[in-house]
C-alpha positions in Angstrom: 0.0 0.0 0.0 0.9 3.8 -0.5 0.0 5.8 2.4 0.0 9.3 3.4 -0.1 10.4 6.5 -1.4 14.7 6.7 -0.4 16.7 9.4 0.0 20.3 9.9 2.6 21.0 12.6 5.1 18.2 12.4 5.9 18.6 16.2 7.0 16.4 19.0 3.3 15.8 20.7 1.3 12.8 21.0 -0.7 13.1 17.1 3.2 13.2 16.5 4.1 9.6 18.2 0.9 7.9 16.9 1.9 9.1 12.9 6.0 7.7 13.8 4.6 4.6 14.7 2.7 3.6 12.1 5.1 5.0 9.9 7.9 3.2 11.2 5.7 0.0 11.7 3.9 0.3 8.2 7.4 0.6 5.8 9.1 -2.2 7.6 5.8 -4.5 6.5 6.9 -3.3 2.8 4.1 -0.4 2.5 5.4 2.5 1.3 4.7 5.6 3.6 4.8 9.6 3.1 4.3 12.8 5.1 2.5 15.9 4.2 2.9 18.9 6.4 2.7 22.7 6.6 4.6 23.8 9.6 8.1 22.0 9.5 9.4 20.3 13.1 10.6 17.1 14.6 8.4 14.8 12.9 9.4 16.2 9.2 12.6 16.0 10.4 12.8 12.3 11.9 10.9 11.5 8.2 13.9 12.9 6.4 16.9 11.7 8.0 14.9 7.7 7.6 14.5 9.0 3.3 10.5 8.6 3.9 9.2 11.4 1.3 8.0 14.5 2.7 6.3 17.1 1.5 5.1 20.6 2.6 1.6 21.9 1.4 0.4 25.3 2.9 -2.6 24.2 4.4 -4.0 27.4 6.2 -7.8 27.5 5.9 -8.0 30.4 3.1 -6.0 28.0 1.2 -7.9 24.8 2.0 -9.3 24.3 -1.7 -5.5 25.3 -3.5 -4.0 23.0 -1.1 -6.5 19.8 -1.8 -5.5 20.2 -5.4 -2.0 20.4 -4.6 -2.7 17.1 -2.6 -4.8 15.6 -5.3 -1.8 16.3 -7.8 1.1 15.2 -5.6 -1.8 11.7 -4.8 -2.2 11.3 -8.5 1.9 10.9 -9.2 2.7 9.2 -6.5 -0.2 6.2 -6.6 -1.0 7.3 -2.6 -4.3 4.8 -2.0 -4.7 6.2 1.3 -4.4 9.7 3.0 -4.8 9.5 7.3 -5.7 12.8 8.4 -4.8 13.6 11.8 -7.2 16.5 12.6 -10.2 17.9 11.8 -8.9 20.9 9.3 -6.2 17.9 7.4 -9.5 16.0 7.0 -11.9 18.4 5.4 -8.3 19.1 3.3 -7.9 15.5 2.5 -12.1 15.0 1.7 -11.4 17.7 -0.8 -7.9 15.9 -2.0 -10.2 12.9 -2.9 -12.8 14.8 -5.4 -9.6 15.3 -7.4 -8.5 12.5 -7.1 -11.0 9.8 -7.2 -9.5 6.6 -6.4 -7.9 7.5 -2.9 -9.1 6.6 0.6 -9.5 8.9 3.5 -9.1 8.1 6.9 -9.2 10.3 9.6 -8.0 9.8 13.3 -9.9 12.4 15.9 -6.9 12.4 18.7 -8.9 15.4 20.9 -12.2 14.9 23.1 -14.0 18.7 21.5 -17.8 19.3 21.5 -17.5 21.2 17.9 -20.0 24.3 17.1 -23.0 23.9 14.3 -21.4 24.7 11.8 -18.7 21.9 12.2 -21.3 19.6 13.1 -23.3 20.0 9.8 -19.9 19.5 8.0 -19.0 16.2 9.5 -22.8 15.1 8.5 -22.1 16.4 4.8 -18.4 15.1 4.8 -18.2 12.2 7.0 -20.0 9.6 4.0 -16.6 10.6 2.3 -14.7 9.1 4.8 -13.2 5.4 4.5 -13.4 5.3 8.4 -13.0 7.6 11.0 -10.8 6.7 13.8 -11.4 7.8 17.7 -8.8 6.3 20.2 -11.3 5.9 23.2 -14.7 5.1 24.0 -15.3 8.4 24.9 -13.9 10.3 21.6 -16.2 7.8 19.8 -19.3 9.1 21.4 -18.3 12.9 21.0 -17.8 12.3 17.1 -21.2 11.0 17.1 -22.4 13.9 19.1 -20.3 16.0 16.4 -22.2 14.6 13.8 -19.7 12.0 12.2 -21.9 9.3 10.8 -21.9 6.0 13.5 -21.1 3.6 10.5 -18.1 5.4 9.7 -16.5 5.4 13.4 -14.0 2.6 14.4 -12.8 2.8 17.9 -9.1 1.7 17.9 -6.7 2.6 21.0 -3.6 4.1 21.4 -0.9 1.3 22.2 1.9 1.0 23.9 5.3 -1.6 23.5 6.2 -3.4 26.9 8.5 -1.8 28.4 12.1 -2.7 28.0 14.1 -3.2 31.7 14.1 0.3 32.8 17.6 2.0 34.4 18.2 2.7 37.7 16.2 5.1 39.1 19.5 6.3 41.0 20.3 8.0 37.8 17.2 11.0 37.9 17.4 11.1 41.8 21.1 11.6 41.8 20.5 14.3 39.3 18.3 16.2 41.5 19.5 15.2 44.6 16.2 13.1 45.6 16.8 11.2 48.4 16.0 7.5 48.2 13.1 7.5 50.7 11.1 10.5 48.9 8.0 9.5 46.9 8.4 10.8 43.4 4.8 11.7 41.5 6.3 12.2 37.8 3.9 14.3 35.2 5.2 14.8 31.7 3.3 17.5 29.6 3.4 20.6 28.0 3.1 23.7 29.7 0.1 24.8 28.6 -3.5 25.8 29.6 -5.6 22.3 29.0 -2.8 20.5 30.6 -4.1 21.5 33.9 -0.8 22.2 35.4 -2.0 25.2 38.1 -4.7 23.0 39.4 -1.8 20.3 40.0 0.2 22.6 41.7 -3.2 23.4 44.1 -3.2 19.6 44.4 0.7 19.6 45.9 -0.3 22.5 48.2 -2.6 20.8 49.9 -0.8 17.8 50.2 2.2 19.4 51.8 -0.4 20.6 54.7 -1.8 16.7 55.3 1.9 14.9 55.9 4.7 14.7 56.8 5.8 11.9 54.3 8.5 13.5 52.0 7.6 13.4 48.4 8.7 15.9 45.6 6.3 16.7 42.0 8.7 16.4 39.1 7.2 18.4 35.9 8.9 17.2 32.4 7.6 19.6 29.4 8.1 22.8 27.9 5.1 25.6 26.5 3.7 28.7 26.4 3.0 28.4 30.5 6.2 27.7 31.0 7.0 31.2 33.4 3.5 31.6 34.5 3.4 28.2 36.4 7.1 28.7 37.9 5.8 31.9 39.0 3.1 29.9 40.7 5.5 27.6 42.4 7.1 30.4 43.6 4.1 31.9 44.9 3.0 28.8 46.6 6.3 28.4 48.2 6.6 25.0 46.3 10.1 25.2 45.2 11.5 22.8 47.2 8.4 20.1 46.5 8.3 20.8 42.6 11.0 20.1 40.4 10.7 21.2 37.0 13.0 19.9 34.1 11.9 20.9 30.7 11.3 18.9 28.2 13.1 15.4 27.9 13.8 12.6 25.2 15.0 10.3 28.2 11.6 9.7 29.5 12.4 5.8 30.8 14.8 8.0 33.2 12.1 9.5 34.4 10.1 6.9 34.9 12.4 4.5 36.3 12.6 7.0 39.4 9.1 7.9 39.6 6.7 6.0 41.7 3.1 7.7 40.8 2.1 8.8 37.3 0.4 11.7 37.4 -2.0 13.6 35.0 -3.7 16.7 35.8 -5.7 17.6 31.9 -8.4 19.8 32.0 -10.0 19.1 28.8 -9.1 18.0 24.9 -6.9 14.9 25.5 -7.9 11.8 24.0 -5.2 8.9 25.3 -2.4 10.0 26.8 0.7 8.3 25.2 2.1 9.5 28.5 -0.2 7.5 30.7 0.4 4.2 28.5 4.2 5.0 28.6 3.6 4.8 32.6 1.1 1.6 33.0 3.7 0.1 30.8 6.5 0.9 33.0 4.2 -0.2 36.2 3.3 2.7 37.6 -0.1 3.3 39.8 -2.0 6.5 38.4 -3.6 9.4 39.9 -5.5 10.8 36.3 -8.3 13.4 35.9 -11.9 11.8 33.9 -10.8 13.4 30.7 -10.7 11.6 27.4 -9.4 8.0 28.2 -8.0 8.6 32.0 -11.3 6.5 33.5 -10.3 3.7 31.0 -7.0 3.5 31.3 -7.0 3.7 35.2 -9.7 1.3 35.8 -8.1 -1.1 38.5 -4.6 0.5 38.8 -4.9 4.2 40.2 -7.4 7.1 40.6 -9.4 9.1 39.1 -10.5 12.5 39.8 -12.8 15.6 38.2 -10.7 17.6 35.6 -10.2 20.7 37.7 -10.4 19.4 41.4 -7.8 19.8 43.2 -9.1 18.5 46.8 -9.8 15.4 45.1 -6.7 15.2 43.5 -4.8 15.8 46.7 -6.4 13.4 48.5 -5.9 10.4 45.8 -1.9 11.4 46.2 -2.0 11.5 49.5 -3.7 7.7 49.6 -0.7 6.9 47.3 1.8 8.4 48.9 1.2 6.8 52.4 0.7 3.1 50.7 3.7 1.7 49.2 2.1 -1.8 48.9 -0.7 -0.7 47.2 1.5 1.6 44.9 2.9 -2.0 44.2 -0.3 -3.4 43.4 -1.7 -0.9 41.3 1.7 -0.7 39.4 1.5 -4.2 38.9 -1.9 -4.1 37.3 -1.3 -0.7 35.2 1.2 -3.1 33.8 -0.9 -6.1 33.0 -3.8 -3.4 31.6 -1.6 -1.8 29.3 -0.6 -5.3 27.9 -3.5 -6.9 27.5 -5.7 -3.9 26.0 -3.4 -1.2 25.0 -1.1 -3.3 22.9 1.1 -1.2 20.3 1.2 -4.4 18.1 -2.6 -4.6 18.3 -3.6 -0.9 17.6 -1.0 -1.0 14.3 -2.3 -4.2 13.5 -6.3 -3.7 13.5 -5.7 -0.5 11.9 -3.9 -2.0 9.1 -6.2 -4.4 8.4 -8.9 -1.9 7.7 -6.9 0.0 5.2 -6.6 -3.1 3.7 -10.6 -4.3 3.8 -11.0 -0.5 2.6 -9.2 -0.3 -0.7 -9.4 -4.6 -1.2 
């Protein structure tokens, strides 16, 4: 097969991961797989130094029609069978793509949980017939692209997956770093600094904690973004700068996780699944997640779940954790087993293969 996988910010986020992976997992099975972007980053850069093609189409929404024929045109040449759009704006791009260009498949993937306005919701009815399938990685994305109008025949619920996790290094090696002494609970969050991520009410969260014991424990925060200065001006103001270390963002992430002994996320709203969260059930660790997206699912039997936004309740899930290290140990042991058995990588890129196949056999 010849599949094309459209983007518009080839960055380093999640919608990132998923494409590399199926990229990755697609051309070693012999299919031949391309990128189309507008906004050059890491992903059109990890496409180029592997020689996958990849090619950049302005895809701003005054140029949506001039950039489906560009699409159509580069399709036509090439003998793409299938274009994955990864968002909602790539799709309608891609929809367009295919009235040039007949004989091409479109699938799209929704990665965020959005309620969309009317006017998108009378597009997705009009559009969505167009689509080979449309993909949501959770239960609940499924039900909000119904909600959004997406037709129900068209939507295939396939999940994020993540690969067991190799033998991780010693967790000496981050607490050494940072001077973490042995004894001191780590809760690990890795996200970007930014307004959905639900980083302030966290930092509420390890506020009140502080105030309820007397167990030490530190809040390591691995990311970069826009809130970058604004939430260590709220660490400051909290007097949290002892409790909250904050790193930046990291490639070494197994470090991270090897010293951590809680998985924390704190989302407000948008996320889907959290390639973060698998990374962490994968690597045994118990979760404390907020009911956004997929966090419900994925914590069911190994961690807790709180309100998006509520920082009592997320204090007090930490402070269970933090005071229990056998049933951190127990939890951790099922995360693993969960992300296994139902969030396997080789599952997800298998299932979704198979439909491209059914789709253009």
């Amino acid at each position: 097969m010849d599949i094309l996988y459209l983007i518009a910010y080839a960055g380093k986020a999640g919608t990132e991961k998923y494409v590399a992976e199926r990229m990755e997992a697609y051309t070693r099975a012999g299919d031949t797989c391309r990128l189309v972007y507008d906004t050059a980053g890491p992903l059109s850069d990890y496409c180029r130094e592997r020689g996958w093609p990849a090619l950049r189409v302005e895809m701003r929404p005054s140029r949506a029609l001039s950039a489906a024929r560009e699409l159509a045109a580069y399709c036509r040449e090439q003998g793409v069978e299938i274009i994955h759009a990864q968002y909602p704006r790539e799709n309608v791009i891609a929809l367009l793509a295919s009235v040039f260009c007949p004989g091409v498949r479109v699938f799209f993937t929704s990665h965020l949980t959005i309620t969309q306005g009317a006017l998108w919701r009378a597009a997705n009815r009009l559009l969505s017939p167009r689509n080979a399938a449309v993909i949501a990685v959770c239960t609940r994305g499924a039900e909000l692209l119904r909600r959004n109008g997406v037709r129900p025949e068209k939507i295939r619920v396939i999940f994020n997956g993540v690969e067991p996790c190799p033998a991780l290094p010693s967790p000496c090696l981050f607490r050494e770093e940072y001077a973490i002494a042995p004894d001191t609970v780590l809760f690990l969050t890795m996200a970007r600094y930014a307004p959905e991520k639900g980083l302030n009410e966290l930092l509420e969260a390890v506020y009140l904690l502080k105030s309820r014991t007397s167990k030490p424990f530190c809040c390591v925060i691995a990311g970069d973004g826009e809130e970058y200065e604004a939430i260590t001006e709220r660490i400051r103001e909290l007097g949290l700068e002892r409790t909250v270390i904050q790193t930046g963002y990291r490639e070494d992430r197994e470090v991270l996780l090897a010293a951590a002994d809680v998985y924390v996320s704190s989302s407000l709203y948008h996320e889907a699944m959290s390639y973060s969260i698998l990374e962490a059930m994968s690597a045994a660790r118990p979760l404390a997640v907020t009911d956004v997206g997929a966090g419900a699912e994925l914590a069911a039997h190994c961690g807790f779940v709180s309100p998006p936004g509520d920082a009592e309740a997320m204090a007090e899930h930490l402070h269970i954790l933090l005071e229990d290290d056998a049933l951190r140990g127990s939890l951790g042991s099922a995360a693993r087993e969960r992300a296994e058995s139902i969030f396997s990588l080789s599952d997800s890129l298998e299932r979704l293969h198979s439909l491209y196949e059914t789709t253009i056999g």
